[in-house]
N, C-alpha and C positions, 0 to 999 in steps of 0.2 A: 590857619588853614581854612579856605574858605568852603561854606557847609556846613561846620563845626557846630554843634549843641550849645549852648551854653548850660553849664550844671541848675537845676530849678534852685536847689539850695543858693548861687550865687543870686539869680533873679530876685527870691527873697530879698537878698541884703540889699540890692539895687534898690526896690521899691522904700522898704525902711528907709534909707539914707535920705532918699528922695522925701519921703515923708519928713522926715527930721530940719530936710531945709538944704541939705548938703548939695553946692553944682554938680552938674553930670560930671566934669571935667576930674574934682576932686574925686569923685565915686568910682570912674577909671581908673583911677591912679591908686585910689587905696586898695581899690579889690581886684587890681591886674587887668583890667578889662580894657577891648579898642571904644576909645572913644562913643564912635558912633552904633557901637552896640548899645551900649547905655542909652544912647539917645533912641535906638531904633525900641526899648523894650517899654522906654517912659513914657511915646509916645502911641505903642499900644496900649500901657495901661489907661491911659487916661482915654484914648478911645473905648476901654470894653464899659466904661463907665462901671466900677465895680469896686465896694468900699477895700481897703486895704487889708480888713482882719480878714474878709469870705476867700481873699486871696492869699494868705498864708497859713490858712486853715485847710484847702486845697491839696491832694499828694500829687507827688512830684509827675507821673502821668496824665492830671489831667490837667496842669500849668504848662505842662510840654505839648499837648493840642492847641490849648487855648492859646500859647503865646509865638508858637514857630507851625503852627496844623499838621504835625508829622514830622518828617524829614526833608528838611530843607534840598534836600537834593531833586525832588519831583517840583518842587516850585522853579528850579531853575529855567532859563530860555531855553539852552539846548535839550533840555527834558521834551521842553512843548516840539521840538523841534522834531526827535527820535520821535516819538510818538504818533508822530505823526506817518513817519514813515516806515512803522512795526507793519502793519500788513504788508506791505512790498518786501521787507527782511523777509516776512516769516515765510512768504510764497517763494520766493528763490534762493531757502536754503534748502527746500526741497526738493530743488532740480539738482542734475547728474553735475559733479565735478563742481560745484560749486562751494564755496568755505567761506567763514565767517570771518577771514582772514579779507580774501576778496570782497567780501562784503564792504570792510570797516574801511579799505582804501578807496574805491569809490564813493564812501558817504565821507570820510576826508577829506576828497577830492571837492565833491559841489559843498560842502560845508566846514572851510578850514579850522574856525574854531571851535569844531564839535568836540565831542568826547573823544580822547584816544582811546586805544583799541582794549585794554583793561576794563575799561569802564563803559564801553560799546558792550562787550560780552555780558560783564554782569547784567544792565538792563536789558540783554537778550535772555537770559537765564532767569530774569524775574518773572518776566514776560511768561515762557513759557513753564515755570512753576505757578501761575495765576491759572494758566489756559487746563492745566491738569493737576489738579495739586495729589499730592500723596502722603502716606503718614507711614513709618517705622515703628509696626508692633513691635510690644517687648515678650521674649517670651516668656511662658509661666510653665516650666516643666513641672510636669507628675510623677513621682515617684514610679521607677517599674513600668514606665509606661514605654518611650523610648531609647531607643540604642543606637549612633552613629557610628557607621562603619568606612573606613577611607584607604587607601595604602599610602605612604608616604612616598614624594616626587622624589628622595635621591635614596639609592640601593646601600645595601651594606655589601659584606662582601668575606670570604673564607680562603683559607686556601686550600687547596689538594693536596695531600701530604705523598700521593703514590706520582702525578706529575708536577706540583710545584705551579699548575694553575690554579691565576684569581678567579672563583666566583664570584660574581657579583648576583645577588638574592632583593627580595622584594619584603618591605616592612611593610606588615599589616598593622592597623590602630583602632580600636573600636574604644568607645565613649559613654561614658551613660552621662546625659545633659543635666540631670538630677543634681547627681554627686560630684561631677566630672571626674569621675574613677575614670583610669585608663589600661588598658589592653595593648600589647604590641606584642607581636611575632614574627621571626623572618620563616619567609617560604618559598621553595625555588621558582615560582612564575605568579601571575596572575590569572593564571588558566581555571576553570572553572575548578578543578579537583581540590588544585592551591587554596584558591577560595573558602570551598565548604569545608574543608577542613580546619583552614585557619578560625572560623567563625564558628565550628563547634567545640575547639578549643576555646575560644574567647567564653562561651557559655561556660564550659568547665571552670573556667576562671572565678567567674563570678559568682558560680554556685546556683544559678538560675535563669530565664529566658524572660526575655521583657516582652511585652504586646506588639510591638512597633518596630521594625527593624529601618533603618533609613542608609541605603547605600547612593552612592555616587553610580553616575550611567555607562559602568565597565561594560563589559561582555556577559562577563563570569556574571552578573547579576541582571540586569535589563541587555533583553535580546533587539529590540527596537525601543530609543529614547523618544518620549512625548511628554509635552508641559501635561497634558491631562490627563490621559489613557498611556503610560508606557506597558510593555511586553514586559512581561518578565519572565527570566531563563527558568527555564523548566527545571534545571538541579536545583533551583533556589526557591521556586514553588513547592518540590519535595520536602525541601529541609526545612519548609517552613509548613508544610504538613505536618512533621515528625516532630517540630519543635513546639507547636501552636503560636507563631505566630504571623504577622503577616507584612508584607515589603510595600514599603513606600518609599519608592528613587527621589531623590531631589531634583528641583528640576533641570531642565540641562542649560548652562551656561550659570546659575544660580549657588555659587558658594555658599552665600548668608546663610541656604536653608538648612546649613549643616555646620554651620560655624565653628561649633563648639570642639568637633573633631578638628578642626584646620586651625583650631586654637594647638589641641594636642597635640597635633603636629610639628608645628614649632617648638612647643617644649619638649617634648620626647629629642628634637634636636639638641636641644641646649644639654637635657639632663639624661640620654641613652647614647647619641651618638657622639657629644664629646667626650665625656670621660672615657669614652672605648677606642679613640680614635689611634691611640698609638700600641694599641694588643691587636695578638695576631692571632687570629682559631684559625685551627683545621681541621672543624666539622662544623657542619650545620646546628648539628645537637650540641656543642661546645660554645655556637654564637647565641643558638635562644636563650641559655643558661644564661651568660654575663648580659642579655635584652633584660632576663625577667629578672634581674637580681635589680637592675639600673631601674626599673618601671615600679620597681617597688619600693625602690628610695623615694623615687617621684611621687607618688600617692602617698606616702607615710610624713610627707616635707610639709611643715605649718604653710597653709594656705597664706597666703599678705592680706592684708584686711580681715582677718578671719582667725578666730581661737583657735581651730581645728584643721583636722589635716585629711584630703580627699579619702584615705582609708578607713578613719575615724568616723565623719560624714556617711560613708557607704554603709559598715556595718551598725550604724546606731538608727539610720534611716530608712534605709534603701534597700538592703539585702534581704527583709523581710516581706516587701511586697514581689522579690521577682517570682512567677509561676516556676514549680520544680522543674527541674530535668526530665527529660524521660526515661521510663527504666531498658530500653532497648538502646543501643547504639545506631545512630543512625550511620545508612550504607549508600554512598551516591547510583542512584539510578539511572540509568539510559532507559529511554526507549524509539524505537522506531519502526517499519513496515515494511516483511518481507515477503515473497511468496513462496510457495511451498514447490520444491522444483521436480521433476518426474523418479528422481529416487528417494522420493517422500523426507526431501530434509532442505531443511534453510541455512543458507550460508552468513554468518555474521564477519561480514571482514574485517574487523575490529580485531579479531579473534585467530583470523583466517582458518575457521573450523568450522563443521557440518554439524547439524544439530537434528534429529531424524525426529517427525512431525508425523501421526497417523496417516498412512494412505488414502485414506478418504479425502482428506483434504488439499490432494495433490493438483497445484493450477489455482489456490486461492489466497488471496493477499493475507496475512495473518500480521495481529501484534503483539513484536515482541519484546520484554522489558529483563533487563539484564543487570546485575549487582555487581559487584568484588566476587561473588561465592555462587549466584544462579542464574540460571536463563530458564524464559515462564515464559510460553508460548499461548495468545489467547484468539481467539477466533468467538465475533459476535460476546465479545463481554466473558465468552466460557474457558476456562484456561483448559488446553488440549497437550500440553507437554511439560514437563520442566526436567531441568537436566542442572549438575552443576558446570560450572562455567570453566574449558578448558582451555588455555592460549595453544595457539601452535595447529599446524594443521593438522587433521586427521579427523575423524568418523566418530560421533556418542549416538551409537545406536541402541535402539531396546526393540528387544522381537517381537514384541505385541505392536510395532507402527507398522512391519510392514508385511506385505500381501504374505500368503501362505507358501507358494510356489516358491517365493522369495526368500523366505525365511529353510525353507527348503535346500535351495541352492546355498545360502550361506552355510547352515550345518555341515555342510558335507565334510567328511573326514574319513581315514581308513576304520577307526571304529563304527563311526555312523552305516557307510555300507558294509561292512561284518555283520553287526548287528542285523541293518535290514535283513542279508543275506540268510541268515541264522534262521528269523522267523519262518524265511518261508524250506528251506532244504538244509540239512547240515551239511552234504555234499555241497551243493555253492558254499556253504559259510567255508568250508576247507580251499573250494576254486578261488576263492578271493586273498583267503590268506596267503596262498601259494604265490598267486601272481604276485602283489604286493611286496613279497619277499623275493621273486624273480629277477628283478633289476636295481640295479643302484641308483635312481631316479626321483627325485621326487614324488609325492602320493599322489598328488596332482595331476600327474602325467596319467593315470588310471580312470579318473574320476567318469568324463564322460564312455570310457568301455564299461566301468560299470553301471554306469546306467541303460547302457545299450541289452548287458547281460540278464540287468532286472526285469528290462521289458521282454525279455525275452522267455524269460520264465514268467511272467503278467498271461501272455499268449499260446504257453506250450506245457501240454499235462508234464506232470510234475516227473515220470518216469522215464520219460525220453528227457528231460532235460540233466534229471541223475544220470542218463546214461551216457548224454552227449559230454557232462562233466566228467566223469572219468574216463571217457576216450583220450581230453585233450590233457586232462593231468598226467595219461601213462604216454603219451606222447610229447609233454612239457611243454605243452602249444597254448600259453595262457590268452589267448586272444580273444576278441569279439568274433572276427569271420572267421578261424576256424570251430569255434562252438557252433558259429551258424551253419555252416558247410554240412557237418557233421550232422545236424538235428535235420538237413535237406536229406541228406539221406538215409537218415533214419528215416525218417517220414515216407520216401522214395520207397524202399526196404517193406515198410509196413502197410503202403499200400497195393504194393504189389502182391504180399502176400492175401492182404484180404480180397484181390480182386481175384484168385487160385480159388481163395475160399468159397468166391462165390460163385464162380465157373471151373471146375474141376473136370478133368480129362478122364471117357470114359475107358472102362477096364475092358471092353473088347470092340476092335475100330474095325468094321467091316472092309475098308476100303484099303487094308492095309494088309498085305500076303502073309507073311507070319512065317516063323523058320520051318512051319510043316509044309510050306510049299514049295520046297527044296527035297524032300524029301520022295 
């Protein structure tokens, strides 16, 4: 093959021979060699001028410089040739629609016995591994320190026992690069909820939290992907509040940086999803069961090259440096910013329910952070509300949020004006009972005449209003306008009289003849 090395060990025996006296011809012959190699290596040596023993004292690297200067393949013509023409490749594979394909047919073309197109590429790729070269750290994991998290590309799946539909569910995988312990769960989406949950089970698993959490650039975890600065989702900033630790995404388009998962990926195939492939669950809590039974054969199975076995690794290693648990359960948070609307409450549609906010604060943007179990209303850092957290429409008020008048209006009830009524006359407290009991009505139907009655007694001594009360009770007239009527003329009645009182008609009228002047 032309290019070909010759081994330095054969080179040795070439020189010996040669030293000994032997033709080249016979020294081809005995040690398999083409002729004129033999002659091309006899006549370097005696060109380096260099006694025989400094050259078989020599290792075999630096007789391969000194006798061929590298690789024969850069000494070739069409070497000098390409070479010459690398700056022109390298500028117009740079332009639009252009390929290395059409490259190599063109330098074909004006140079028919160039390299073909194999060996066009490679010294394209030398090329540009000289221009930029790189290196493949290895990694050096720490104990406890991180945790790769992934979901697996193909779903499992259960069936519905009440319609006899397949779901198909999503495998969660988390990794510790350490030990390579492994984690899997199925869970019905990849939605953030799915998520946090899947990964604080994963911690239960392992009996503790690493420093380093390393996710792939989902949703559920990074809310905008970046090689440098990524977002990360805010449920996944909580949980890593509540767990102490902190997210660092891989970067995006970057598998390597998480290998080790996309290792257990693959096995968790071989060793959770075939053995399971021909059983059939019908529940979700019946498929994790036969995952964790299969994941634990997996970690328990002698490592290859290795005495031990990823469970064995974990707990004699590993499981002593994770930081504990914590003793709360963590609860997925929301939060967001609503404003406070003119019936002193904010609407969470989430919820599609009213959550009643101090009146004071009606007309101001407020934030609000909501649980499984509360909604916490805060304004300027200060929390001004909390309530627990109800689905379904309808009203969580408390009567210290709102105005007085208000709180007014909502008490109202047949006992509440009784009562009122009561304080101020036991006749009203009797007028109201009556009415109330007067029609088959709802109370409701009363509400504003008794307010009209209250004010009415607010503005009229207390004895004409007793008296206007039992006019209309012995006339069973439980009304607003007739108690009013009634206290009109009362009123009418009593000031007619005191106006008698105070022009009185005298006892003898001059102007007036008298029965004696008939007489």
């Amino acid at each position: 093959m032309a290019g070909k090395i010759t081994e330095m060990s054969k080179l040795k025996q070439v020189l010996q021979l040669h030293h000994s006296g032997v033709s080249n011809r016979s020294i081809a012959s005995q040690l398999g060699l083409y002729k004129e190699t033999v002659n091309k290596y006899i006549r370097q040596f005696k060109g380096l001028s260099i006694d025989l023993q400094e050259v078989l004292q020599k290792d075999n690297p630096e007789l391969e410089h000194l006798f061929n200067g590298g690789s024969p393949a850069y000494v070739d013509k069409r070497f000098e040739d390409f070479s010459k023409r690398l700056p022109y490749l390298e500028k117009e594979l740079t332009r639009k629609h252009v390929t290395r394909l059409r490259l190599w047919e063109e330098y074909i073309t004006e140079y028919p016995c160039g390299y073909g197109y194999t060996q066009f590429c490679f010294h394209l790729n030398q090329h540009a591994a000289i221009q930029t070269p790189s290196t493949v750290l290895v990694n050096t994991y720490m104990a406890g320190e991180k945790c790769y998290i992934d979901f697996a590309g193909d779903p499992m799946q259960y069936t519905d026992m009440d319609t006899g539909e397949i779901i198909k569910v999503q495998t969660f995988v988390g990794c510790l690069p350490y030990t390579d312990y492994a984690f899997a769960l199925c869970v019905p989406s990849q939605k953030s909820e799915d998520f946090i949950y899947a990964i604080t089970q994963m911690f239960c698993f392992f009996g503790g939290v690493t420093k380093i959490v390393v996710p792939d650039n989902l949703k559920s975890a990074v809310t905008k992907s970046d090689r440098y600065e990524p977002e990360i989702n805010r449920l996944m900033e909580h949980l890593g509040n509540h767990y102490g630790f902190v997210v660092l995404p891989a970067r995006p388009g970057k598998p390597k940086d998480k290998c080790l998962v996309e290792n257990q990926v693959k096995l968790l195939y071989q060793r959770v999803y075939a053995p399971l492939r021909n059983r059939m669950f019908f529940s979700l809590e019946d498929l994790n069961k036969a995952v964790f039974e299969q994941t634990r054969l997996h970690n328990r199975k002698r490592m290859q090259q290795r005495p031990y076995s990823r469970e064995e690794h974990f707990i004699s290693d590993e499981k002593r440096t994770l930081k504990p648990l914590p003793e709360s359960r963590f609860e997925v948070q929301y939060d967001t910013e609503l404003t406070v609307s003119a019936n002193c409450c904010i609407y969470l549609g989430r919820d599609k329910h009213y959550y009643s906010v101090p009146y004071q604060y009606i007309g101001q943007k407020v934030k609000v952070i909501y649980t499984r179990t509360l909604v916490k209303v805060y304004l300027k850092g200060k929390r001004i509300a909390t309530h627990p957290r109800v689905e379904g429409f309808g009203y969580s008020m408390l009567e210290e949020h709102t105005a007085s008048h208000s709180n007014a209006y909502n008490k109202r009830s047949v006992a509440y004006y009784t009562e009122r009524a009561g304080e101020k006359s036991a006749v009203l407290r009797e007028f109201f009972t009556l009415m109330f009991a007067s029609q088959n009505v709802p109370p409701e139907f009363f509400y504003n005449r008794c307010d009209g009655l209250l004010r009415l007694q607010r503005i009229t001594p207390a004895a004409e209003m007793e008296k206007a009360c039992r006019i209309a009770m012995e006339h069973k007239q439980y009304t607003y306008k007739f108690v009013e009527r009634v206290l009109r003329n009362i009123q009418a009645f009593i000031e007619e009289e005191n106006a008698i009182k105070k022009n009185p008609e005298p006892d003898n009228h001059e102007n007036i003849r008298g029965a004696a002047y008939y007489q």
